[in-house]
C-alpha positions in Angstrom: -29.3 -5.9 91.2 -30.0 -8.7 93.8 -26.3 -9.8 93.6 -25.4 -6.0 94.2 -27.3 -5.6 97.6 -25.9 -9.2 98.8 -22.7 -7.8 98.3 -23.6 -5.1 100.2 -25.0 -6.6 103.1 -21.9 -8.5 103.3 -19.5 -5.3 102.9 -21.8 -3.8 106.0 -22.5 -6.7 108.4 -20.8 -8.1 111.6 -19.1 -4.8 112.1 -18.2 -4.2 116.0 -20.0 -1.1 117.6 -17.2 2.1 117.8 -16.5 4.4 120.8 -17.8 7.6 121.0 -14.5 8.8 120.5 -14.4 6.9 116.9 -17.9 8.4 115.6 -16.0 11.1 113.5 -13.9 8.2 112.2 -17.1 6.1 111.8 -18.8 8.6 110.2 -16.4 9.7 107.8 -16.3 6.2 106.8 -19.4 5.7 106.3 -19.6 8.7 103.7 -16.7 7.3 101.8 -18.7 3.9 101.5 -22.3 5.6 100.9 -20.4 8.0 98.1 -19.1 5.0 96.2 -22.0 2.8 96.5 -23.8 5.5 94.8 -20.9 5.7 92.0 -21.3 1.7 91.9 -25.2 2.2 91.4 -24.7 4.4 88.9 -22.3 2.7 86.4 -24.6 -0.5 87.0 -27.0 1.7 85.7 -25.5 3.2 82.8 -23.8 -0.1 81.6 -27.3 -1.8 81.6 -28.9 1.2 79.5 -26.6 0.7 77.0 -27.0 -3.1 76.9 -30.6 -2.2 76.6 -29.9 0.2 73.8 -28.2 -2.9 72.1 -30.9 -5.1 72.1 -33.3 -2.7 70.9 -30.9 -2.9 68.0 -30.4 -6.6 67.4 -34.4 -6.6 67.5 -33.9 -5.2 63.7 -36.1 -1.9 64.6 -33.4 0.3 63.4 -29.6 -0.1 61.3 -26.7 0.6 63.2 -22.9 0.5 61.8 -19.2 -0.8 63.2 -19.3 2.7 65.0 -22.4 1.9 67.0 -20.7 -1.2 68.1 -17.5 0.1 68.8 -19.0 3.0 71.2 -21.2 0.8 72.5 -18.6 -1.8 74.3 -16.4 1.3 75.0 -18.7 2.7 77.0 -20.0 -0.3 79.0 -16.1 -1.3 79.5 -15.9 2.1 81.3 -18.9 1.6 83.8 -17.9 -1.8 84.5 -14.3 -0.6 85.6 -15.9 2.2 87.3 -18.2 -0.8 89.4 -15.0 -2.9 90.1 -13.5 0.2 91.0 -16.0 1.1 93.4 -16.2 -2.3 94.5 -12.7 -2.6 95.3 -13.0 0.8 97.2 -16.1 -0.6 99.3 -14.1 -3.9 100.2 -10.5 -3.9 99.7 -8.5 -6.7 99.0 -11.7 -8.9 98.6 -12.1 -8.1 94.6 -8.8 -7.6 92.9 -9.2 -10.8 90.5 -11.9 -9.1 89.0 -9.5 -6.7 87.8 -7.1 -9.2 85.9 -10.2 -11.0 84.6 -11.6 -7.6 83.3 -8.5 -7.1 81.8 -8.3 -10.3 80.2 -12.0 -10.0 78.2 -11.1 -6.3 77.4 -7.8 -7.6 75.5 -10.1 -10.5 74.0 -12.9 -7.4 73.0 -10.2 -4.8 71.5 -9.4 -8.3 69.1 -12.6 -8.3 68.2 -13.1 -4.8 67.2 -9.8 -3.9 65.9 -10.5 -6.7 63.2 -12.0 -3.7 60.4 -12.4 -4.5 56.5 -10.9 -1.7 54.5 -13.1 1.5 53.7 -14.9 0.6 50.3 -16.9 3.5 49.8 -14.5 6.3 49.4 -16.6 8.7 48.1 -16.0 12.6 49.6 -19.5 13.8 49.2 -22.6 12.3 48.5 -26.2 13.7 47.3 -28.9 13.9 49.8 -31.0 11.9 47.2 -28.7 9.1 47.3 -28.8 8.6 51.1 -30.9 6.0 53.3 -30.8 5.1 57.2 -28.5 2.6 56.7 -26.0 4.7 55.4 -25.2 6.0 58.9 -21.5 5.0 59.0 -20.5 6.9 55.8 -23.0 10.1 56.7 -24.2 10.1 60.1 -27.1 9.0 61.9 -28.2 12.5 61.4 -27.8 13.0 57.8 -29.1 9.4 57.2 -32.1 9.5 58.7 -33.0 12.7 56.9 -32.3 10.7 53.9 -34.6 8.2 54.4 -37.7 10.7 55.4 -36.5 12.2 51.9 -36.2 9.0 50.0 -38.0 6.3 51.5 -41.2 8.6 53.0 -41.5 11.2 50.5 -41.4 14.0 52.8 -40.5 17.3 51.2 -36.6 18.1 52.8 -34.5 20.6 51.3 -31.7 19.8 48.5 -28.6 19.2 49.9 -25.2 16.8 50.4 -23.6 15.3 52.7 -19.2 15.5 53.0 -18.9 11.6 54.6 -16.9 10.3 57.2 -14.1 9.3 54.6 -13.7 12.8 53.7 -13.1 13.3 57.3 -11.2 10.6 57.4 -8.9 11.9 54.3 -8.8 15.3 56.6 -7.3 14.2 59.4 -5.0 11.4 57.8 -3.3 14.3 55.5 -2.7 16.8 58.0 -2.0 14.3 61.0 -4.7 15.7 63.2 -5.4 12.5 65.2 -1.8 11.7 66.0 -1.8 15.4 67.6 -5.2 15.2 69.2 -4.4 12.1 70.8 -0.8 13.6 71.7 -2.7 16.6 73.6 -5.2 14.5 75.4 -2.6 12.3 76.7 -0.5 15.3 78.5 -3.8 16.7 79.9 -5.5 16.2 83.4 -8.6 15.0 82.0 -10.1 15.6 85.7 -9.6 19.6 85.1 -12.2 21.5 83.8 -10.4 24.8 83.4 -7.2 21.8 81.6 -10.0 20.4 79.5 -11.2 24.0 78.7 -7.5 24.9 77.2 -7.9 21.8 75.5 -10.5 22.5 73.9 -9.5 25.7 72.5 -6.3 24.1 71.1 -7.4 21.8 69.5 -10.0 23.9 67.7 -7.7 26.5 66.6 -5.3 23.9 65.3 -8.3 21.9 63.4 -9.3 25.2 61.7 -5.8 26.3 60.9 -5.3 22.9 59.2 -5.4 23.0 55.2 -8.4 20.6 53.5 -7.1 18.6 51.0 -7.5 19.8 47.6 -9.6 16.7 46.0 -11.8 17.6 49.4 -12.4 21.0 48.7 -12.6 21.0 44.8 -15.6 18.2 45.6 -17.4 20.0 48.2 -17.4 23.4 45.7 -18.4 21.0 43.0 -21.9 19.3 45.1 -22.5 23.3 45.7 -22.4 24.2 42.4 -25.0 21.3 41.2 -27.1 22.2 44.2 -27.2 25.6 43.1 -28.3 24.3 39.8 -31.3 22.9 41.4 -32.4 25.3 43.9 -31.5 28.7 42.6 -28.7 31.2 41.9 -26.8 32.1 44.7 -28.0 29.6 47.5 -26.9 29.7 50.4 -26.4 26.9 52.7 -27.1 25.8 56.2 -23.5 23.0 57.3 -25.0 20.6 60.2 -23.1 18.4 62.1 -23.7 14.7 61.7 -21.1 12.5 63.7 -21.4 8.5 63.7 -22.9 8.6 66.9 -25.4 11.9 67.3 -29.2 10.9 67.0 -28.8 7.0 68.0 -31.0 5.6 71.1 -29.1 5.8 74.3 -27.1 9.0 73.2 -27.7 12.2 72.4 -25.7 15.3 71.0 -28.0 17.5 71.0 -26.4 21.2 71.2 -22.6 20.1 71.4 -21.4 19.9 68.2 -21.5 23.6 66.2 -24.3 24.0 63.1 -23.7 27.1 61.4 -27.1 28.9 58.8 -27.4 30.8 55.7 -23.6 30.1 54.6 -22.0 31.4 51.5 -20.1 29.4 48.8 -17.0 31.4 49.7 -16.9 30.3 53.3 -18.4 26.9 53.0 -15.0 25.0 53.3 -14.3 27.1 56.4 -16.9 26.7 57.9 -16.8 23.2 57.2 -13.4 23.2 59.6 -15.3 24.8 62.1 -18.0 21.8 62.4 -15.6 19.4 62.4 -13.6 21.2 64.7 -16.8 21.3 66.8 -16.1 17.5 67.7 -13.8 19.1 70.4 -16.1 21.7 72.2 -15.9 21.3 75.7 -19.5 20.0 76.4 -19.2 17.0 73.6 -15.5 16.4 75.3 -16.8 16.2 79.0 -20.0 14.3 77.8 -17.7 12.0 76.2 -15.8 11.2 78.9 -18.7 10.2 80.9 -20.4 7.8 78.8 -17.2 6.0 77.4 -17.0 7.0 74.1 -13.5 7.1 72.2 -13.7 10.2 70.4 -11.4 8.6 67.7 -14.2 6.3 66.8 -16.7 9.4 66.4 -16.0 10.8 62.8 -17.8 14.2 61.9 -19.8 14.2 58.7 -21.3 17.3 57.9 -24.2 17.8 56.0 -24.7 20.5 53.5 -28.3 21.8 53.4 -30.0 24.7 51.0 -30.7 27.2 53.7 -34.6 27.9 54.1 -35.1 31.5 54.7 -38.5 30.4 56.7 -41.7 32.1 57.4 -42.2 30.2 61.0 -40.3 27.3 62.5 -39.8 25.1 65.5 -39.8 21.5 66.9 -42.3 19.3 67.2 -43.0 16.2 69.7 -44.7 13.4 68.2 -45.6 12.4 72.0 -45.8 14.6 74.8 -42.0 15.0 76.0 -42.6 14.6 79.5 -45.6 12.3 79.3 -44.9 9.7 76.9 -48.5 8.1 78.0 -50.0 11.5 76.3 -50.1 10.1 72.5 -51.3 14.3 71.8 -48.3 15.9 69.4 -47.0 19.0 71.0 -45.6 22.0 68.8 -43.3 25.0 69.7 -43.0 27.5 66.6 -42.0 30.9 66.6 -41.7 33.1 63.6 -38.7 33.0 61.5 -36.0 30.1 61.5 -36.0 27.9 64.2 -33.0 28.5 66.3 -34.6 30.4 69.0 -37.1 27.5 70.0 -33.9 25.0 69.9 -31.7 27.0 71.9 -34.8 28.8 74.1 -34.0 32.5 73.5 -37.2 33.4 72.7 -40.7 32.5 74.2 -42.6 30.1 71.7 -46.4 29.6 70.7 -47.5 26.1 72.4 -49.8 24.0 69.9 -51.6 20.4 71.1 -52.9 18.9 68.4 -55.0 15.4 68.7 -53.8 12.3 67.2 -57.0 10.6 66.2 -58.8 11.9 62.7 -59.9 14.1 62.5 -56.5 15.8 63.7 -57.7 19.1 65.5 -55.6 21.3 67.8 -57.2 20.9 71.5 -55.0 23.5 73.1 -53.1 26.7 72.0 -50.8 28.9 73.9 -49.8 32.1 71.8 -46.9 33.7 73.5 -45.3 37.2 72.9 -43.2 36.8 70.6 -40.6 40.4 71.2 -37.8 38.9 67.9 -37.5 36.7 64.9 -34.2 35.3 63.3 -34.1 36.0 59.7 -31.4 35.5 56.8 -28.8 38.4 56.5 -28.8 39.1 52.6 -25.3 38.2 52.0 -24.7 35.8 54.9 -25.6 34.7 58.6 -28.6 35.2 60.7 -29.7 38.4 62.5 -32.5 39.4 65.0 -35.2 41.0 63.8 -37.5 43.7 66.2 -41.1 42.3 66.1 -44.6 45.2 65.9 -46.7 44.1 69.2 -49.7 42.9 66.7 -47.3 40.5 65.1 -45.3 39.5 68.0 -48.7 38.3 69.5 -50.1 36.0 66.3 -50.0 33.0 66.6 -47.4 31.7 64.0 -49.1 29.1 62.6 -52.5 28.5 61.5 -54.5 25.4 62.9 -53.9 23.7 59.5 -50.5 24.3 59.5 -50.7 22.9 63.1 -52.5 19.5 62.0 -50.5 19.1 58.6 -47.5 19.5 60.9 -48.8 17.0 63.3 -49.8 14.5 60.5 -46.2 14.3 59.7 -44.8 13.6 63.2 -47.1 10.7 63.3 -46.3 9.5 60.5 -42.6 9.5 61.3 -43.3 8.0 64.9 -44.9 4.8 63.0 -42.0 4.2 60.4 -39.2 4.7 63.0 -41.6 2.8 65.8 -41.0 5.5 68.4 -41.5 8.9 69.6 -39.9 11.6 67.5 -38.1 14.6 68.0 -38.6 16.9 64.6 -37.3 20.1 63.6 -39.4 22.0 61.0 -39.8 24.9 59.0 -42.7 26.5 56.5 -41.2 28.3 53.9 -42.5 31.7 52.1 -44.7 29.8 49.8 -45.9 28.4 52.8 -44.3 24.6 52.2 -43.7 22.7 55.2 -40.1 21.1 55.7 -38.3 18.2 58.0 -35.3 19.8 59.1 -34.1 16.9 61.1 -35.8 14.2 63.1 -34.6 11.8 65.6 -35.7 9.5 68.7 -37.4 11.5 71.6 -34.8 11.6 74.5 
């Protein structure tokens, strides 16, 4: 940062006053440089969060795969060509060998990375009783860490499987969708939004309309028929996204890529298109874009979930979100499935619940709760009119609240940091991790 306001100094000093008559000239100079000093600050910024974010993994904390690492130098790459860029437009003519010697490391770096062992686990789908956080590059980051609270913590998750990132892989290979994806990008102004929008919707349509291979399919009806063994005639199933790079530190998803609830066996390959194909929604495209990320390197795993047809639901904070120095767990529930507390439709019930034993909840804010989302019989979610006495009780109890908070905590201290959870009780009033991942 030093070495940035030297240069600086340097770009600004032993300039000559102007006339008057040049102050319009002067001044829209000045905005120019201001503008890209700030756009210099900024990648500076981002590139040293990410380096941060890569240390944090080399400290052994957490696993990360080949797709961490790839994103990872994309994306600082990009920020430091956006500072020599910015340089160059603060100073011209003084910086242009930093652009042949950035060129010559990025050649030296796409060596590096482009040097891949073959795929050796080529299964399609794999149990969620199998899986454990280091399996993020063959299920997600997503999908492996709900594995390991599963597996490795004992935490009561719903039955499920997980289609990998080599079925994907076997997807796109057999119907050529990359070669076409990168085809489209290429002949669009990236700089458009109303291009990237038309983009978008392209290259959904032609993702869904694209046939799934037959070993695919016949092995994802398969995992659904042994799940349905285990939890139940007729289950239905929730299909969550799980890409290589959704829920790692320094990079969040959250809300871009498509989840779809309470899915039939008949649609579940479908629907499984329309995750994938959820890779391409504008938001993950644009938010792409401006941290770096190839979105060739990002494969789409999806998991496969027995749907919960809950009784309340929400997220939890295993630190308060705005105020990590408050070590108090917050909780927003509603009744019903979660959805509306993640995506904000409906007013939730606030809980704060003490960390230290005895757990006890030290503030609660009922709200009026007007709807509920509830499983359609056959298939999908619907709202659901709430009576006034029911809209206004609270929807959990305070031991609900404390068990609930019990099991944030202890998911903080195995992952060492603030956690994100999504939840849901059940009928029989069982309490489930839905997802859980670092606290942006």
């Amino acid at each position: 940062m030093d070495r940035i306001r030297n240069v600086i100094r340097k770009l600004f000093a032993g300039r000559q006053p102007r006339e008057p008559a040049n102050v319009e000239e002067l001044r829209t100079d000045f905005r120019s440089r201001y503008h890209n000093f700030k756009l210099l600050l900024s990648a500076n910024n981002k590139a040293l969060e990410i380096m941060a974010s890569i240390e944090q993994a080399l400290q052994g904390n957490r696993s990360f795969g080949m797709s961490f690492v790839r994103t990872s130098a994309t994306a600082i790459s990009v920020n430091v060509f956006r500072m020599i860029r910015n340089l160059t437009e603060l100073a011209p003519g003084k910086y242009a060998e930093l652009h042949e010697r950035f060129n010559e490391i990025q050649v030296r770096i796409d060596r590096l990375l482009a040097e891949s062992e073959p795929v050796r686990d080529q299964r399609l789908i794999i149990p969620l009783s199998a899986i454990t956080k280091n399996m993020g590059d063959l299920v997600g980051n997503k999908m492996a860490n709900l594995g390991e609270v599963r597996n490795r913590l004992e935490l009561n998750v719903p039955g499920g499987f997980v289609i990998t990132s080599y079925a994907y892989q076997k997807f796109f290979d057999e119907n050529n969708l990359l070669m076409e994806v990168n085809r489209r990008f290429q002949n669009t102004d990236v700089n458009s939004m109303e291009k990237l929008y038309e983009l978008s919707a392209d290259i959904y349509r032609m993702i869904v309309k694209a046939d799934v291979p037959e070993e695919l399919e016949r092995a994802i009806l398969n995992a659904y028929a042994k799940l349905e063994e285990e939890a139940g005639p007729g289950i239905r199933v929730a299909l969550r996204s799980s890409a290589l790079s959704e829920d790692v530190s320094g990079s969040s998803f959250a809300g871009q890529y498509r989840s779809e609830l309470n899915v039939s066996p008949e649609n579940i390959v479908r629907t499984y298109k329309e995750v994938v194909a959820s890779k391409y929604s504008l938001t993950a495209i644009t938010y792409r874009l401006n941290r770096g990320y190839k979105g060739e390197e990002i494969a789409m795993c999806v998991g496969c979930l027995a749907m919960v047809d809950a009784e309340a639901g929400g997220v939890a904070y295993s630190r308060n979100p705005v105020d990590l120095s408050d070590h108090s767990v917050f909780i927003n529930s509603v009744w019903g499935l979660p959805k509306p507390v993640c995506d904000g439709s409906v007013d939730s019930d606030l809980f704060v619940v003490s960390r230290t034993r005895p757990m006890r909840v030290v503030f609660e804010e009922p709200k009026y709760k007007e709807q509920k989302f509830v499983c359609l019989p056959r298939e999908g979610v619907c709202r659901m009119e709430l009576s006034g006495d029911v809209g206004r009780q609270p929807s959990l109890t305070s031991q609900q609240a404390c068990a609930l908070a019990a099991v944030a905590v202890k998911l903080e201290a195995y992952y060492q940091s603030p956690q994100d959870i999504k939840w849901a009780v059940a009928k029989d009033g069982t309490l489930l991790v839905l997802q859980s991942r670092p606290l942006k």
